[in-house]
Structures are given as structure tokens and as C-alpha cells.
C-alpha positions as CSV (number, residue, x, y, z in Angstrom):
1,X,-6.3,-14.3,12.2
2,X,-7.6,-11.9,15.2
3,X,-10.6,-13.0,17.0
4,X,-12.2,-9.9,17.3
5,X,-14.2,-9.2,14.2
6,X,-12.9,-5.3,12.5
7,X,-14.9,-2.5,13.3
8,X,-16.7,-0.1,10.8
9,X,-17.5,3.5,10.4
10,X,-19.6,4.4,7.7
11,X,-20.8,7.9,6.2
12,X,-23.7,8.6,3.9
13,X,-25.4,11.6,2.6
14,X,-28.8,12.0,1.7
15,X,-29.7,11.8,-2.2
16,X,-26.7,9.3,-2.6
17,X,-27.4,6.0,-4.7
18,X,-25.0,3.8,-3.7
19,X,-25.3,4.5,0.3
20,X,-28.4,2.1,0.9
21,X,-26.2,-0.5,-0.9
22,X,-23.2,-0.5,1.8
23,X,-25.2,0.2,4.4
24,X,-27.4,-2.8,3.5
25,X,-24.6,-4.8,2.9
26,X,-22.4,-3.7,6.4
27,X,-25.4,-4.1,8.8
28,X,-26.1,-7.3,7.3
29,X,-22.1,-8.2,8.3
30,X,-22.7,-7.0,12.0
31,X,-25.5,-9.4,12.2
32,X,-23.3,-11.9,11.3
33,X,-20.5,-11.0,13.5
34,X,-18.6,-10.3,10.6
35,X,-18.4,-6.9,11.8
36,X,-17.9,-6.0,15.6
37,X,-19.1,-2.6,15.4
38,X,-20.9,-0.5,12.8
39,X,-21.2,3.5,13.1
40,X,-22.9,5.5,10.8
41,X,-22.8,9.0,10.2
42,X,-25.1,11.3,8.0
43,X,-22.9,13.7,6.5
44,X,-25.5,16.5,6.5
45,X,-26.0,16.1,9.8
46,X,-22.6,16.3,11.1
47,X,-20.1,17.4,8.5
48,X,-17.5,18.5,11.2
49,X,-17.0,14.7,11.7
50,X,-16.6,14.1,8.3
51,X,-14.0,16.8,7.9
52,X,-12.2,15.3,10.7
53,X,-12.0,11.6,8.5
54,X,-11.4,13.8,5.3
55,X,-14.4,12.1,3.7
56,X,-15.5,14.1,0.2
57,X,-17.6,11.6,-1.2
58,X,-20.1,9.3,0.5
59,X,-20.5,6.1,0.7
60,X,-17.0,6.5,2.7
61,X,-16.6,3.2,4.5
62,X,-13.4,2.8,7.2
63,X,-13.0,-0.8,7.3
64,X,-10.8,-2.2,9.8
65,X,-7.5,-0.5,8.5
66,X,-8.7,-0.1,5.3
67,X,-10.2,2.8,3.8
68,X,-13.1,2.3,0.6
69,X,-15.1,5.1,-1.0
70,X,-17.8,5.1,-4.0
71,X,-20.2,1.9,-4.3
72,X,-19.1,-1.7,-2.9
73,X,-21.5,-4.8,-3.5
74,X,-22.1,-7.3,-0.5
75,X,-19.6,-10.0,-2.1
76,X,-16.8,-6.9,-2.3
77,X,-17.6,-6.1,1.4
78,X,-17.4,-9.6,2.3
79,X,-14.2,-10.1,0.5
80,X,-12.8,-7.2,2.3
81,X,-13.7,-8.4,5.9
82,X,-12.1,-10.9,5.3
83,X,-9.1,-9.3,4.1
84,X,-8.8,-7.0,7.8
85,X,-8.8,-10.3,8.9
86,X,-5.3,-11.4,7.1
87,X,-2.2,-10.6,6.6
88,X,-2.2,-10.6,2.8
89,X,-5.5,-8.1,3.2
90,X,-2.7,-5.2,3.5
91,X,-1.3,-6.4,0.2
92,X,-4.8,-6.8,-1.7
93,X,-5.5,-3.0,-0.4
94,X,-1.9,-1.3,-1.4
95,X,-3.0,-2.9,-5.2
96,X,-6.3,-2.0,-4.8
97,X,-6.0,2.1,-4.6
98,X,-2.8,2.3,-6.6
99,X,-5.4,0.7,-9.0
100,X,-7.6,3.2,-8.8
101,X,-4.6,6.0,-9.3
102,X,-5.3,7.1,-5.5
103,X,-1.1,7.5,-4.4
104,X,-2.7,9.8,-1.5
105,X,-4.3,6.9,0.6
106,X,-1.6,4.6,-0.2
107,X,0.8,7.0,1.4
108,X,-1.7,7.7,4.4
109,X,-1.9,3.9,5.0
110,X,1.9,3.1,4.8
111,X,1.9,6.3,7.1
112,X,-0.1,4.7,9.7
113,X,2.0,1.8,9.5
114,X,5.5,1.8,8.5
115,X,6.1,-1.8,8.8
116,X,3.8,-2.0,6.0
117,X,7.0,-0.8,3.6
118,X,7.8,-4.6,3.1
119,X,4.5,-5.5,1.3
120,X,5.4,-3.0,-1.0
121,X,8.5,-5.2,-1.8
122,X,6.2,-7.9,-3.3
123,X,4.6,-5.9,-5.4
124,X,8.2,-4.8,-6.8
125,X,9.1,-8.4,-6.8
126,X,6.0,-9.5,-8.8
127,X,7.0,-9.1,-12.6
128,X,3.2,-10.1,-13.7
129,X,2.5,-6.7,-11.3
130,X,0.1,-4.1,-13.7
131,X,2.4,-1.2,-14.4
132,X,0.9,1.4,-12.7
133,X,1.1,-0.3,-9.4
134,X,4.6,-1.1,-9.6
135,X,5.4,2.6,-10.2
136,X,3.2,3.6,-7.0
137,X,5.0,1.1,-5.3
138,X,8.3,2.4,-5.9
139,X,6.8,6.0,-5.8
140,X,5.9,5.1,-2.0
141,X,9.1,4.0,-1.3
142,X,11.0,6.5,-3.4
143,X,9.3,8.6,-0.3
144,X,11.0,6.6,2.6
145,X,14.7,7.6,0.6
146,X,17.4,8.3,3.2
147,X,15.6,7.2,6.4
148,X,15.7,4.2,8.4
149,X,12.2,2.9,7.4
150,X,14.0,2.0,4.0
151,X,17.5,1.0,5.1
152,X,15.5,-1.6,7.3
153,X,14.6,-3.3,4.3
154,X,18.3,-3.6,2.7
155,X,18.2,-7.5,2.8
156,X,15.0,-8.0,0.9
157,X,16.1,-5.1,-1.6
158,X,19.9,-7.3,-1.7
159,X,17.7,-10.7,-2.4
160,X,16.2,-8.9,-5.2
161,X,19.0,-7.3,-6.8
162,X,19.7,-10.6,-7.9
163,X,16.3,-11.4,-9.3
164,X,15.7,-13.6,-12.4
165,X,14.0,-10.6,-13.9
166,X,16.2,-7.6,-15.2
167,X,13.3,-5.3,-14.3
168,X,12.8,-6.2,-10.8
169,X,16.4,-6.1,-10.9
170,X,17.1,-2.5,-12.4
171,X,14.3,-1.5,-10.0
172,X,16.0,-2.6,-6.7
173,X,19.4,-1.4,-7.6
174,X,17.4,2.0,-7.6
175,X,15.8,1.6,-3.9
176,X,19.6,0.6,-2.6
177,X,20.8,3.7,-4.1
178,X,17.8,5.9,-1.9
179,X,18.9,3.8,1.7
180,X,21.8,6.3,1.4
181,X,24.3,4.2,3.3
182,X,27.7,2.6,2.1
183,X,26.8,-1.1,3.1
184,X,24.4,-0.9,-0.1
185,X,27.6,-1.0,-2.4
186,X,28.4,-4.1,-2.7
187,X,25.6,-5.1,-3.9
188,X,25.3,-2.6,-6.9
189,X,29.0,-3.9,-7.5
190,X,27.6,-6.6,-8.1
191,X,25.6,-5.6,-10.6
192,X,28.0,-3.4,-12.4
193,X,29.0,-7.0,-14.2
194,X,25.5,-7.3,-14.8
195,X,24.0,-8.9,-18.0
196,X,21.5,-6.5,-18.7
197,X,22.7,-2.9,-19.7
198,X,20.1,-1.2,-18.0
199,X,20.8,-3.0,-14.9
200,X,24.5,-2.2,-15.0
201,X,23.6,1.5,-15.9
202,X,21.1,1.9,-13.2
203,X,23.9,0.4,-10.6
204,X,26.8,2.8,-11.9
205,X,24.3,5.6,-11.1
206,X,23.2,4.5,-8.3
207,X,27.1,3.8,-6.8
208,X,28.0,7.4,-7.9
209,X,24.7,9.0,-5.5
210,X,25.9,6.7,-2.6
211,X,28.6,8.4,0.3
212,X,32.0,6.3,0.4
213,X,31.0,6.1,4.4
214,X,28.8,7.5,6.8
């Protein structure tokens, strides 16, 4: 875990019901050195500087690398120190707003960090995964087709072309099929023998979009 505590900017408008709340609830973090540094910023005052963050709604709280909008509790702000703190805090955050149906920061955060591809793997690679994030995971990845970000990640999408579960299986036979290089084929050769239909369907298709070489 870093030693240096994440920093926090936080923006709040007047009239708004849940600001008092996060603001209560991040200065009390700061004076527990939970938080290294807190800024806040009255929207009314200075939207130009909320423009610049792209903030629409207030409370809009940038947490470490996290982003969190709308009304947060002192155990949920806790929780997500805590989480800029480790390395499965990027996983918890990818769940959290493809929860909340919000693709756009997903994609902005993987933007920031394209290392962070991988961690979208687990979620792929967790059958017990709620539906909706498992199709903005592969919808975020689906975006990375062709370039090197994703062709990076060929032996973790090779590992899970043999998963136990047909789903996960179907669903990485897909992904090789979006690196757009050769070396992915004999992997969905593999699965062309494949138990499951769909698996073997999904592979023919994907062997037929792949080039022969580069």
C-alpha cells in the first residue's frame, strides 16, 4: 500500500442535500490522515473549474483515482480510501460504475490507465459477475479491438479460452478474435472441437474475422 494518504477534490453547490454529508464525512478523513489533502470548490462560485473536471452534479468527489458523484455516507467514504489505497480498489471501482450503467467513466478511467485492461479480465473471468457488468467489461474492451493494449493481454485471454465455464469461454474466444493478429488462432482451433456449440460457433467466427498473417 502507498504511504502517502490519496488526495481529494471535492465540489458542492449551494441548496444541495447531500454536500454537508461528504464534506462532513471527507474533512473528518483529513483529520485522520486518511486523506492528505482536501480541496473544496463551490460550484457557484467558480463554475469554470468545474467545467474543466466535467462535474454536472454536486457532491462530485475525485478520490485518489477514483471518481464518485451523488451522496456517499462516512462508512462508503471510508471504504473507498481504503480502496485508493489497494490494488483490488481499481477492480471494486470498474464494478462499481458499470453498476450504476455509467460505461462513460469506466472508459475515462481505463483511459487514464491502460494497464488497467487486465482487471477487466477478472471481471470476464468471474461467472458469479452481475450481467450488466460483464457486458461493460467486454464493451470496454471491445473498445481496445485491434491495438496493442489488447493483444498485450493474449495469454490471460488464452488461459481463459479454456475456462471450466462455457460462458467465460464463448466470451474470450470473442476478445482473441478483436487482438486481430494470427498467433490468436490456435487457440480458437482449439475450441472449434469445443463441447459447447456456442463456444465452437463463436470460434469459427471468430477464425474467419482473423488475417492468415500480419
Amino acid at each position: 500500500m502507498p504511504a502517502i494518504p490519496p488526495d481529494a477534490l471535492l465540489f458542492i453547490a449551494p441548496g444541495c442535500p447531500h454536500c454537508p454529508v461528504v464534506l462532513q464525512g471527507v474533512s473528518d478523513l483529513v483529520k485522520q490522515g486518511a486523506i492528505g489533502k482536501l480541496t473544496v470548490i463551490n460550484v457557484a462560485s467558480h463554475p469554470e473549474l468545474a467545467a474543466e473536471q466535467g462535474v454536472r452534479a454536486a457532491p462530485w468527489l475525485r478520490l485518489g483515482p477514483f471518481t464518485l458523484t451523488g451522496a456517499q455516507s462516512p462508512a462508503q467514504l471510508q471504504q473507498w480510501v481504503q480502496w485508493a489505497r489497494d490494488e483490488q480498489g481499481v477492480l471494486h471501482y470498474i464494478e462499481h460504475v458499470l453498476k450504476e450503467g455509467d460505461l462513460k467513466s469506466a472508459e475515462r478511467f481505463i483511459a487514464e490507465g491502460t494497464q488497467r485492461l487486465a482487471t477487466l479480465l477478472e471481471i470476464i473471468a468471474n461467472p458469479e459477475e452481475a450481467i450488466t457488468v460483464r457486458l461493460g467489461a467486454n464493451a470496454l474492451l471491445e473498445g481496445y479491438a485491434g491495438r496493442d493494449e489488447l493483444r498485450e493481454l493474449m495469454p490471460q485471454l488464452g488461459e481463459l479460452s479454456r475456462h471450466h465455464d462455457h460462458r467465460i469461454r464463448a466470451d474470450a474466444c470473442h476478445l482473441l478474435s478483436l487482438t486481430g493478429t494470427p498467433e490468436a488462432r490456435p487457440l480458437l482451433t482449439e475450441r472449434l472441437s469445443d463441447e459447447n456449440a456456442e463456444v465452437r460457433e463463436i470460434a469459427a467466427e471468430s477464425l474467419e474475422a482473423l488475417p492468415l498473417r500480419q
